[in-house]
N, C-alpha and C positions, 0 to 999 in steps of 0.2 A: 179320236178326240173325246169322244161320250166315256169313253174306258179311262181315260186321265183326267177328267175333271170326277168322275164321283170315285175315284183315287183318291183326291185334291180332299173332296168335301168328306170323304170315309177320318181322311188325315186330321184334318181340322175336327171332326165330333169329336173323335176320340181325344186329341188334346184337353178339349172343353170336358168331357166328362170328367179326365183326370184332374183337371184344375179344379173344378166342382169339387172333386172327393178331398181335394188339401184344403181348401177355402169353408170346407166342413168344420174343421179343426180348430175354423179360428168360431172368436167370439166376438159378439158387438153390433153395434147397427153397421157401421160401416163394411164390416164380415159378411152380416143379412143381406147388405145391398149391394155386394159386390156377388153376390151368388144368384139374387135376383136377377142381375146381367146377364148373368153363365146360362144361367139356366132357359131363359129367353134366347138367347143367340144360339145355347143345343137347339132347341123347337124350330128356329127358321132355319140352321145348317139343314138336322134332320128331312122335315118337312122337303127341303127343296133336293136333298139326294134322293126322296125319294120318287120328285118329279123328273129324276134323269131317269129311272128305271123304265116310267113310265110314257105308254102313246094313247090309254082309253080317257075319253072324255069325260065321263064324271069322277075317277079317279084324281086325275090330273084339276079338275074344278075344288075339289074338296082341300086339295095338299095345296095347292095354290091361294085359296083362302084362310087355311091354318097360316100359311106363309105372308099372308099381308096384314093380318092380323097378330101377330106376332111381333109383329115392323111395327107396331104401333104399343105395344108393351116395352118392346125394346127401348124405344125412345123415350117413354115414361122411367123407365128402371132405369137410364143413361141420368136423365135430370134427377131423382132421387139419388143417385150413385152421387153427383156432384155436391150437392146440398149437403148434403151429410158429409159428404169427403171437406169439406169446405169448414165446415162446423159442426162436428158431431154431436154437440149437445144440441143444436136449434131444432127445434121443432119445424113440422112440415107447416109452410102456407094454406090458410082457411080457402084457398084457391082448388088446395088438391081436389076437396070433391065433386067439386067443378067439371077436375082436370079426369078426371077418372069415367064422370060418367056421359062426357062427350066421347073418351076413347073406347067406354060399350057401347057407345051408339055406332058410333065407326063399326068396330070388332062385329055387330049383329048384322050390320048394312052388308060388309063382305059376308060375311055369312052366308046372306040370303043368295046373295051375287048367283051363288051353285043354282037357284031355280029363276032368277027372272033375270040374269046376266045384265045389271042397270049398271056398274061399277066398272068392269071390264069382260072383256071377252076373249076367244081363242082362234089364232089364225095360225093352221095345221101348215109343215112344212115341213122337208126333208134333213136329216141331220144324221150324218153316217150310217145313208143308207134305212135308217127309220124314222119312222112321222114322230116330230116333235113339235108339241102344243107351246106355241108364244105367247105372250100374253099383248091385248094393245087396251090399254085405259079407254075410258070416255071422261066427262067432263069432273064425273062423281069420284073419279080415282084421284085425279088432281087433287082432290078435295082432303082426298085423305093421303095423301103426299103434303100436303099444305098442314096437316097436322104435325106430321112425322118431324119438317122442319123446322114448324114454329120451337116443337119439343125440343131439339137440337139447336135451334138457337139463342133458348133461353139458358141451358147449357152452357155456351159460349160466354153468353152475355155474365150471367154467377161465377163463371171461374174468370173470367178475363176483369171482371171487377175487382173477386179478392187477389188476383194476382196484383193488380195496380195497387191497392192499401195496402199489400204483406210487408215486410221488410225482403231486404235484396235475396236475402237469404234463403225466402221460403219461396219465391217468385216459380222458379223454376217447378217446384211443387204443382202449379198450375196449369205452368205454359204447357209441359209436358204434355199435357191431360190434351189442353187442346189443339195442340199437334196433333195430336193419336185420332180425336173427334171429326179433326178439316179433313185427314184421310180419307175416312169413313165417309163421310160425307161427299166429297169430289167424286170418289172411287163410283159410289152410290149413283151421281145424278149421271154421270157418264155412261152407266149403262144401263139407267130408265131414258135417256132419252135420244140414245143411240138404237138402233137397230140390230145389235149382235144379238145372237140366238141363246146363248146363257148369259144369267147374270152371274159373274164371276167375282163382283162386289158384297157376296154373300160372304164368301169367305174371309172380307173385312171384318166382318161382326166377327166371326170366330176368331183368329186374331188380334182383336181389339180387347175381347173380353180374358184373353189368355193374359197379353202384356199389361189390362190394367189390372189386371191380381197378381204380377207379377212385378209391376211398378210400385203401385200401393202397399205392399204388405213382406218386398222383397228387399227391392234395389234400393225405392226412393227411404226405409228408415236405415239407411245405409249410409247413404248419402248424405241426409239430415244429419246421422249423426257423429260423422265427418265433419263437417264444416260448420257446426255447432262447436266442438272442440276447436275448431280454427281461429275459430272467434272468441273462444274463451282464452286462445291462450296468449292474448295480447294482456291479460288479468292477471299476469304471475308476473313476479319482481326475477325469478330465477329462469334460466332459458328454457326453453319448452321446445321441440320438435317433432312435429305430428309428420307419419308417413303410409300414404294407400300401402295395397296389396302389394304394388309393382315394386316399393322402395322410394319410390320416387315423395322430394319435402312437399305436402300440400301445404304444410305454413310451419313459422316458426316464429317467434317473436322478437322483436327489435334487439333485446338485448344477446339470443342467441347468433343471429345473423352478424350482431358486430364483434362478437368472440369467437365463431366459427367457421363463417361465410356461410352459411347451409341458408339457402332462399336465394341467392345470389346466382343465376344463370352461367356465369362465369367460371365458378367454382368447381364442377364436375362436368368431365366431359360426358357421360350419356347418363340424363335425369334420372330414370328406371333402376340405377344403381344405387343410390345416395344414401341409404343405408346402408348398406354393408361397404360402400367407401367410407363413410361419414365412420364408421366403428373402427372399419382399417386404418386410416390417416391418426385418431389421436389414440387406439390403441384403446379402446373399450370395452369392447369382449372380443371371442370369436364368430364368425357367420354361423357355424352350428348351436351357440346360445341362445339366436334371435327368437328360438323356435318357444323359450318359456320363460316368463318376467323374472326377473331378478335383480336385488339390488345390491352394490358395492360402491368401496370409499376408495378413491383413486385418483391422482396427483395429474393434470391435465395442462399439457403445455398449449395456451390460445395465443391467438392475437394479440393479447394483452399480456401475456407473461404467465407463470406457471399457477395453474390455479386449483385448491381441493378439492371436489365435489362427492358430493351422495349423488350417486346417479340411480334414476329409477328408472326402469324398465318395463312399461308394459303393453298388452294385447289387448287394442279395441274389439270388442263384440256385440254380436247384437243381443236379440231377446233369445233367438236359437243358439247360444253359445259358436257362432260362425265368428271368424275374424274378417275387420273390415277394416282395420288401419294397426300402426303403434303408436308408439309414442314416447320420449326421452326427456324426464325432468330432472336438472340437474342444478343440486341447492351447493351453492359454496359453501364450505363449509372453512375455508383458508382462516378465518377468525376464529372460528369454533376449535380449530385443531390445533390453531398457535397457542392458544389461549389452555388447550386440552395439556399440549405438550410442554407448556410453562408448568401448568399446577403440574401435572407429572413430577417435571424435574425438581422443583421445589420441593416436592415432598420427598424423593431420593440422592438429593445431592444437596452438596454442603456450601451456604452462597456464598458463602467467601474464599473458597478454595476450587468448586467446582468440582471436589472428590465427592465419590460414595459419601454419605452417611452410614451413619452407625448399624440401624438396623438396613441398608440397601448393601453394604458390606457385608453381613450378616447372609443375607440373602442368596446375592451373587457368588458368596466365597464358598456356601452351599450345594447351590447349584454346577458349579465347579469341580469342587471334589466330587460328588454324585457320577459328573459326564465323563471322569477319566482317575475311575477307581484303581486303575492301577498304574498308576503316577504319583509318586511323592512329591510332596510339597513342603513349601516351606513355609510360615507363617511371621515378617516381621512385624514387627510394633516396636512404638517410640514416642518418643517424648522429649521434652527439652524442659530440662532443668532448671529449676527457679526460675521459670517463666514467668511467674505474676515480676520479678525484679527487674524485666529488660521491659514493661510494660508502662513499671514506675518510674523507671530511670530515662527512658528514651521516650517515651510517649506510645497508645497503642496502637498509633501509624505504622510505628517503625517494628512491631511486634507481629502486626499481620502482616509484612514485607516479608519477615522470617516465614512464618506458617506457608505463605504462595510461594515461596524459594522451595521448601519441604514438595509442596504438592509437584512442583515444576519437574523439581527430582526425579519422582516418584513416575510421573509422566514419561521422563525422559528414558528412563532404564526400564522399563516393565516390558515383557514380551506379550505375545498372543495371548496366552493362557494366564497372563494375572488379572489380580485382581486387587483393588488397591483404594484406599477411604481414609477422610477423617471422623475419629471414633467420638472427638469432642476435643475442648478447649484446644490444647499441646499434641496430642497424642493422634498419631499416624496408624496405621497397618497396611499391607500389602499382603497378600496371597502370592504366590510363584511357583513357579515347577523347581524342584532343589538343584538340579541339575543346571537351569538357568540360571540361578544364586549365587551370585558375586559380593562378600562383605564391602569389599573394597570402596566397588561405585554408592555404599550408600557413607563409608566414611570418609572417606575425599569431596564428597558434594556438601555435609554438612557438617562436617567436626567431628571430632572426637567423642563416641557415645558410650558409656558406660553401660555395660550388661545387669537388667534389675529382674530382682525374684519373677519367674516366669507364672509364681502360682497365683498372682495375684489378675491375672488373665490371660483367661482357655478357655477358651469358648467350648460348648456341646458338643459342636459336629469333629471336632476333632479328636475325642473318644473313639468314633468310628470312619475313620480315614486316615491316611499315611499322610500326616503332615509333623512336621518340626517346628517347635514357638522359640520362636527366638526375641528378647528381648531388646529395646536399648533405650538407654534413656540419658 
C-alpha cells in the first residue's frame, strides 16, 4: 500500500512539474498565477512523498510542517488565481497585506510546531509493516484549518458572484472553477477529519493545479471560442454553420436551418456526422476537402428551390494554430449571377434575334476553327435585299418577324460544330463543317438568295484555316 501511494504521489509531481515547464511559456498575470498554484501544490505533493519514505521523528516534524505551511500558500495562490482569472486587469485588494501577513504568522507558528509541538503532534503506528507518524491537531491547528477555508471560501464566494453577473455564455467559465475547488475541498475535510493513515487528498491539489492550467489556457479558450461564433452567427443575413471536432452542428442560424434542416434533431441520424453528411446530401465538396478552407461558386438545390451560393469554407483555431471547430458561410449569390449572366448575354448576343453578335461570332467561329484544324468549313453569310423597303412598306414589326424567321432557320439546321450570329442590321452568318452544308435547307426556308461578291467580307481567321465564304444575299 506505502509502494502505491508514493507511485501515486511520484505520478502526480511529475505531471505538476511538467505543467510548470508549459505554463513557463505563457505570459501575463494570469500565466504568473497559475504557476504560483503549480508551484505550491509541487511543495505539498513533494514534501508529503517525502513523509511516505519516512518513520524518524524530526524528519517527519520538519516535512510535515513545510506541508501545512504550504496548505496555506496554496489557498492564497487559489484566491489570487480566481481574482485575476476573474478580471485580469483588477488590481489586488488593500486587504492582501492583511491577508499575507496573517498567513506568515501561521507559516512561523507551524514552524515553530518542530520544537514546542503547540499546533499538532505525532501518534506513531504501524503501516506495511513500518512505523508511520500521523498527525492529530490540537485546538491551534484548527485555527489554521479555519484559515485555509476562509481562503477557499472567499474563492467560492468571487467566482460564484462573477458567475451570477456573466452573461450565459461565460457562466460556465466559472462554475467550472468551482466544481474543481468543492472537490478539493470535500476530498480535503474527509481526510483531516477522518482517521485513515494517509491523506490521499493531497493528490487533489496536484490534480487540481494540472486541470486548472489546462482548463484556463487550453480547453476553456476553446470552448469560448466556439460558442462565441454560435452567437455571432445569429448576425449574418446568409446561412452560417458552425461544427466541433466530432462534425457534429453546434449552431446554425435561422435562416440555414430553414433551407437546410442542419439544427433540426430529426435531420440526421447520428449527430457526430453532420458534416460530412451535411456536404454529402447537397454535394459540396468531398470528405477529403474538409481537411483545408476553400472556396467555390455552386448551384445548391434547398428547401426552398435551387439556390447560387459562394460557399466558404473554413477552420476554427485557436492561438496554437490547433483546430477547434469549422464553419460553412454561404452568400447567395442567385441575384448576383442572374444579373452576372444577363450582362454576359447582352453583351454577346444580339437582343432581338437571340444569335451571336458580330464580334461574339467573331470570337466563337475562331475558337472553332483553332479546336478542329483539320475540318473544313464552310462560312455562310447573307442578307436580304432592299431591306430598308419591307421596313417602309410593311412597317418595322413586320421586318423583325423576317430577321427572327432568319435566326429560327439558322437554329433549326445548324449541327454540333456550328456556329452561327447576326453581324448587324440584315446580314446573318453561320459557321459549319462543309460536309454538314446543305444549300438547299437555307433556300427553301427563306427564298431565293442571290450570290454577292464574297470580297467585300472575310474575315482574318479564315486566311489560316480551311474554310469556304460563301455568300448570299
Amino acid at each position: 500500500m506505502r509502494f502505491v501511494a508514493i507511485l501515486l504521489y511520484a505520478a502526480v509531481l511529475l505531471m505538476l512539474i511538467h505543467t510548470n515547464f508549459k505554463a513557463k511559456e505563457r505570459e501575463g498575470r494570469l500565466a504568473k498565477q497559475v504557476r504560483s498554484v503549480l508551484v505550491t501544490a509541487m511543495l505539498i505533493t513533494f514534501s508529503y512523498l517525502l513523509l511516505l519514505f519516512s518513520n524518524n521523528y524530526i524528519f517527519s516534524s520538519i516535512w510535515y510542517s513545510i506541508y501545512f505551511m504550504s496548505m496555506d500558500w496554496l489557498c492564497f495562490a487559489l484566491l489570487e488565481y480566481a481574482l485575476i482569472y476573474i478580471d485580469p486587469s483588477k488590481h489586488f485588494p488593500k486587504t492582501r497585506l492583511a491577508t499575507v501577513l496573517i498567513l506568515s504568522v501561521d507559516s512561523v507558528s507551524i514552524a515553530l510546531n518542530v520544537k514546542f509541538g503547540h499546533i499538532f503532534h505525532y501518534k506513531a503506528t504501524r503501516w506495511d509493516g513500518k512505523i508511520w507518524l500521523a498527525v492529530t491537531g490540537t485546538q491551534l491547528f484548527n485555527v489554521h484549518l479555519a484559515i485555509c477555508y476562509f481562503l477557499l471560501g472567499l474563492c467560492f464566494f468571487e467566482l460564484l458572484r462573477a458567475a451570477y453577473r456573466s452573461p450565459k455564455l461565460y457562466r460556465a467559465k466559472y462554475e467550472n472553477v468551482v466544481i474543481g475547488l468543492l472537490v478539493v475541498v470535500f476530498v480535503n475535510a474527509f481526510f483531516v477529519y477522518t482517521s485513515l493513515i494517509v491523506d490521499l487528498s493531497v493528490l487533489t491539489y496536484g490534480f487540481a493545479g494540472i486541470i486548472f492550467y489546462n482548463y484556463t489556457f487550453e480547453y476553456l479558450p476553446k470552448i469560448l471560442a466556439v460558442r462565441a461564433s454560435s452567437v455571432m452567427v445569429h448576425f449574418y443575413s446568409d446561412p452560417i454553420l458552425v461544427f466541433d471536432m466530432d462534425g457534429a452542428c453546434i449552431t446554425a442560424n435561422q435562416i440555414a436551418v430553414k433551407r437546410f434542416s442542419v439544427g433540426e434533431k430529426s435531420s440526421y441520424g447520428n449527430q457526430e456526422n453532420v458534416l460530412s453528411e451535411f456536404c454529402e446530401q447537397y454535394k459540396i465538396c468531398k470528405k477529403e476537402e474538409l481537411n483545408k478552407k476553400f472556396t467555390k461558386e455552386k448551384k445548391i438545390k434547398t428547401k426552398q428551390g435551387a439556390i447560387f451560393y459562394r460557399i466558404e469554407y473554413n477552420i476554427l483555431r485557436d492561438k496554437k494554430k490547433q483546430e477547434i471547430g469549422y464553419y460553412f458561410l454561404l452568400h447567395d449569390m442567385t441575384e448576383e449571377i442572374t444579373a452576372r449572366n444577363r450582362e454576359w448575354y447582352l453583351m454577346t448576343h444580339d437582343r432581338l434575334t437571340g444569335l451571336y453578335n458580330r464580334e461574339y461570332f467573331y470570337e466563337q467561329t475562331k475558337k472553332m476553327l483553332e479546336a478542329h484544324p483539320d475540318t473544313e468549313f464552310v462560312i455562310v453569310c447573307s442578307n436580304i435585299g432592299q431591306f430598308k423597303l419591307v421596313n417602309e412598306f410593311f412597317d418595322v414589326e413586320f421586318g423583325n418577324n423576317i430577321l427572327k424567321n432568319i435566326a429560327d432557320t439558322m437554329r433549326k439546321n445548324a449541327t454540333e460544330k456550328s456556329v452561327y450570329g447576326r453581324l448587324g442590321s440584315d446580314r446573318f452568318a453561320i459557321c459549319i463543317p462543309a460536309k454538314s452544308y446543305d444549300e438547299r435547307w437555307f433556300l427553301d426556308d427563306t427564298g431565293k438568295i442571290e450570290v454577292k461578291d464574297i470580297h467585300n467580307y472575310n474575315p482574318p481567321f479564315c486566311e489560316r484555316h480551311q474554310c469556304v465564304m460563301k455568300h448570299f444575299g
